[in-house]
C-alpha positions in Angstrom: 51.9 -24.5 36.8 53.8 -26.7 39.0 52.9 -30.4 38.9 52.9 -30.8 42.4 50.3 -30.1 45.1 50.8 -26.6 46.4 47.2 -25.6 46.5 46.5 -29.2 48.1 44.6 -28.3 51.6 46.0 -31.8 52.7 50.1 -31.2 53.6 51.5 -34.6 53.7 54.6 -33.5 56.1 53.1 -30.9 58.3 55.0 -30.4 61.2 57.6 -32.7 60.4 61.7 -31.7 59.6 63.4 -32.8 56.6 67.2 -33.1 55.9 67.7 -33.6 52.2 71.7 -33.7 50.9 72.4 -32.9 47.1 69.5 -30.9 47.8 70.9 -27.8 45.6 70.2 -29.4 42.1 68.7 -32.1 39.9 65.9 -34.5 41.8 66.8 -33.4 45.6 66.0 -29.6 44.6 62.3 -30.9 42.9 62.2 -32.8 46.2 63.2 -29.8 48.6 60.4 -27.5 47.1 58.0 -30.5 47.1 58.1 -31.7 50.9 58.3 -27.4 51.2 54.9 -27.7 49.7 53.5 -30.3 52.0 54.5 -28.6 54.9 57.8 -29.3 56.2 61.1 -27.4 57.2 63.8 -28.1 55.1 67.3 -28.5 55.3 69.8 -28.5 52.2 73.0 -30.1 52.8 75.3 -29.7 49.7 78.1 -28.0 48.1 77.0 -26.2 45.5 76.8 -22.9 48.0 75.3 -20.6 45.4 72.5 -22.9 44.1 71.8 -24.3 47.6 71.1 -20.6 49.0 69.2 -19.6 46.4 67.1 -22.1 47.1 66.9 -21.2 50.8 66.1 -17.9 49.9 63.7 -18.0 47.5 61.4 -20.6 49.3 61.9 -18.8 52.4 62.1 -19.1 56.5 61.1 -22.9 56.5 64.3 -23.7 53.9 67.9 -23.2 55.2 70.8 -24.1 53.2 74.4 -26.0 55.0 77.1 -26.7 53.0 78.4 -30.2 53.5 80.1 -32.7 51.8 78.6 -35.9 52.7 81.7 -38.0 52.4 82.9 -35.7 55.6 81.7 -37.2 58.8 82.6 -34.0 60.5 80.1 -31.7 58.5 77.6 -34.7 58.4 77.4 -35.0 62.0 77.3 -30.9 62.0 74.4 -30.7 59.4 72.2 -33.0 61.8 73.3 -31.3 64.8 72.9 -27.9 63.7 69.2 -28.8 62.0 68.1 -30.4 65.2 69.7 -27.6 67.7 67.0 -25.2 65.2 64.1 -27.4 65.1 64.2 -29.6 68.1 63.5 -33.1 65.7 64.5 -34.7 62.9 61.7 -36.5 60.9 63.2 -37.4 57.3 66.8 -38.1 56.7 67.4 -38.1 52.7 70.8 -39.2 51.7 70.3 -38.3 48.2 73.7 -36.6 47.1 75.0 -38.4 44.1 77.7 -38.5 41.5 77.7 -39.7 38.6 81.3 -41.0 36.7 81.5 -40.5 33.2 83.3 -43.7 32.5 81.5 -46.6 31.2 84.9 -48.8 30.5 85.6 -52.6 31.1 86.6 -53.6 34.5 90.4 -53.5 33.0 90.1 -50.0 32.3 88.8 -49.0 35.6 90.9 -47.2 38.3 91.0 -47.4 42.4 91.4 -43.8 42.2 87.9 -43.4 40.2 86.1 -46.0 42.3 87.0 -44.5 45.6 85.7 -41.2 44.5 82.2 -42.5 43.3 82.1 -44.6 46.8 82.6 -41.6 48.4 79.9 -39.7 47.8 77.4 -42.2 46.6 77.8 -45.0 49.6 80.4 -43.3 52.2 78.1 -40.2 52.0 74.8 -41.6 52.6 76.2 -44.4 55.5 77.4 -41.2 57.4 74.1 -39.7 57.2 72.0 -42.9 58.1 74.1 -43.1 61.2 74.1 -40.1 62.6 70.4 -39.6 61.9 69.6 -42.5 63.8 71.9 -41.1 66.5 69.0 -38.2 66.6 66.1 -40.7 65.7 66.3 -44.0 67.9 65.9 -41.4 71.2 63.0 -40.4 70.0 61.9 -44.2 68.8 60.4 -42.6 65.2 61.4 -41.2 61.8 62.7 -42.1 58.1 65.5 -42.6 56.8 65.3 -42.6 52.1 68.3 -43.0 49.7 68.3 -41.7 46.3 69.5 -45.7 44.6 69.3 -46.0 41.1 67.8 -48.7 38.7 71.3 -50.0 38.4 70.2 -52.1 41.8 67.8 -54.2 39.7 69.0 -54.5 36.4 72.6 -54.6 35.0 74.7 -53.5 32.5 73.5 -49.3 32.8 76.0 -47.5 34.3 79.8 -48.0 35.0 80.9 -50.4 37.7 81.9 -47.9 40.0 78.6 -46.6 40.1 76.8 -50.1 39.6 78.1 -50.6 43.1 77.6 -47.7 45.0 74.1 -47.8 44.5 74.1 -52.1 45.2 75.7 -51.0 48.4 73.5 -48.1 49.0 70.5 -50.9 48.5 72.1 -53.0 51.0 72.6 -50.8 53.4 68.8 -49.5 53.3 67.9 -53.2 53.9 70.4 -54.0 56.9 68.9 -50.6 58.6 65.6 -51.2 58.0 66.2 -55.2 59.6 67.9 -52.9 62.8 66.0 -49.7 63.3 62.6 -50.8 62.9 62.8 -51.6 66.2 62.9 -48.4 67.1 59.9 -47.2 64.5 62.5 -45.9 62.0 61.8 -46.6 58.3 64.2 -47.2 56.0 63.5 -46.8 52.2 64.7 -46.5 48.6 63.9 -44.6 45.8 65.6 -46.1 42.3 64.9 -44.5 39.7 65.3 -44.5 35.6 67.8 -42.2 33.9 66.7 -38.6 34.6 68.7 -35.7 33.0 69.6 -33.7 35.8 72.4 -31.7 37.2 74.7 -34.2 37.7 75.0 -35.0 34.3 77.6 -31.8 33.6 77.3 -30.0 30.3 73.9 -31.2 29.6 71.5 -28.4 29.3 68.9 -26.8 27.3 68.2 -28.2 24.0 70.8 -30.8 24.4 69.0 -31.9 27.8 65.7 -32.1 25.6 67.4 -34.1 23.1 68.5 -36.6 25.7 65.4 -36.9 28.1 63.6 -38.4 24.2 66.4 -40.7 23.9 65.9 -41.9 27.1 62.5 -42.4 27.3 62.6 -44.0 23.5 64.8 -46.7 25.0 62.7 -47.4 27.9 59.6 -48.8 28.8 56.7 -46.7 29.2 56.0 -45.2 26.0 54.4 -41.6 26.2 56.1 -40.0 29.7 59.4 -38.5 29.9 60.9 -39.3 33.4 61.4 -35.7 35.3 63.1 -35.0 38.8 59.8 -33.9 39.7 58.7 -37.8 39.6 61.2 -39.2 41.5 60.6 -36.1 44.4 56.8 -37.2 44.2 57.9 -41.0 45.4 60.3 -39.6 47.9 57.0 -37.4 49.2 55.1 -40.9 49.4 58.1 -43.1 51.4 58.6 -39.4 53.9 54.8 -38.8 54.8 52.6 -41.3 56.9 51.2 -42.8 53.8 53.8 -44.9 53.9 53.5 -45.8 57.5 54.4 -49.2 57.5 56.6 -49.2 54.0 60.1 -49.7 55.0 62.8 -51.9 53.5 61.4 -51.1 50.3 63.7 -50.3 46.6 60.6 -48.2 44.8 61.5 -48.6 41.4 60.9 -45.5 39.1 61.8 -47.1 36.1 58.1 -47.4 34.1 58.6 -51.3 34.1 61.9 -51.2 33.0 63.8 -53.3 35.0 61.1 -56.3 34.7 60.9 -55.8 30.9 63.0 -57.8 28.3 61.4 -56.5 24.8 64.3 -58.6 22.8 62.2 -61.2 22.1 58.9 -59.7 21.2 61.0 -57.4 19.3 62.0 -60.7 16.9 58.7 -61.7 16.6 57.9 -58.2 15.6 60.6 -58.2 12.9 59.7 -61.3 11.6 56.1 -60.5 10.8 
């Protein structure tokens, strides 16, 4: 059985309209049938055509699938437009479409060409989709805006630089819009969460993906829980719905402690005795 709340009576997002990029895979699909679940209309905006649709289809009438690749402001401003020309409103703005570089060289190893790629989807992308969801959102003086971050915004020395600073840029851009649009009741919000073994990470699947999900969770710091997609959707959920009414400017941190955790010394002790 699905984790989340299907057979909940209470729908969190009732009536409201979601837009949810990189919505065809990895966390933002968990997240598209979760807010589904609570009640909301959802858009996908992604590439991945055949994933995206399926999606769409399978969920049903309340689910439509736009390609769009977020680092185009043309098809950005398109997959607003066209959600709100459907619906009449935009509620929930998730920039969530990510990439992840598989380079973890030194700084002297890095390349232009690499980092402009990564800050093109991860910080380009989402920037485009804040702006032109406030275009739709300040009229109406209400919604929320979330980003997909990543741990990497409170801890260092995880990912490659490249991506270190998409997401450092993605954090400071959630905090400059939440100091700006809050005057218009528009919350702004981050989810950041630990290393989940999704889509994005290509050629992981099946046993392998098993495999990796235990490595991760043995390295971090809640002992017992694997971190799924499904998690990260469930604190998305919270920061969308109006339990989270006056939450904004906030980096929620699904990392089980991990980023406020150094075990190296209690480790030593440990060895010692």
């Amino acid at each position: 059985m699905n984790p989340s709340s299907s057979t909940a009576t209470y729908k969190r997002l009732e009536g409201k309209v979601a837009i949810i990029t990189g919505g065809a895979s990895g966390i933002g699909a968990s997240t598209v049938q979760l807010f589904h679940e609570h009640g909301a209309k959802v858009v996908i905006g992604d590439i991945q055509d055949n994933l995206g649709q399926a999606i769409a289809d399978k969920l049903g009438e309340n689910v439509a699938y736009i390609h769009c690749d977020v680092s185009n402001e043309d098809e950005v401003c398109k997959l607003i437009d066209t959600t709100v020309a459907k619906h009449g409103q935009l509620d929930i703005m998730y920039n969530n479409a990510g990439i992840i570089d598989g380079s973890f060289g030194r700084i002297m190893e890095s390349t232009k060409s690499n980092l402009e790629r990564v800050l093109g989807v991860n910080l380009v992308g989402p920037f485009l989709g804040a702006k032109h969801a406030a275009r739709v959102m300040v009229p109406r003086r209400k919604g929320c805006i979330l980003f997909t971050a990543s741990v990497a915004t409170a801890i260092a020395g995880l990912s490659s630089h490249a991506y270190a600073a998409s997401k450092g840029g993605v954090l400071c851009l959630a905090r400059n819009l939440a100091a700006e649009l809050g005057q218009y009741g528009i919350r702004v919000n981050c989810v950041s969460p630990y290393a989940v073994v999704t889509g994005t990470m290509a050629g992981v699947s099946g046993a392998e993906a098993a495999r990796a999900e235990l490595a991760l969770s043995e390295v971090g710091n809640l002992k017992g829980q694997i971190l799924k997609a499904e998690a990260v959707a469930k604190a998305a959920l919270y920061l969308a719905s109006d339990d989270a009414n006056y939450v904004s400017g906030l980096n929620l941190l699904v990392d089980g402690g991990y980023s406020v955790v150094n075990p190296s010394l209690m480790n030593f002790w440990t060895t010692l005795n």
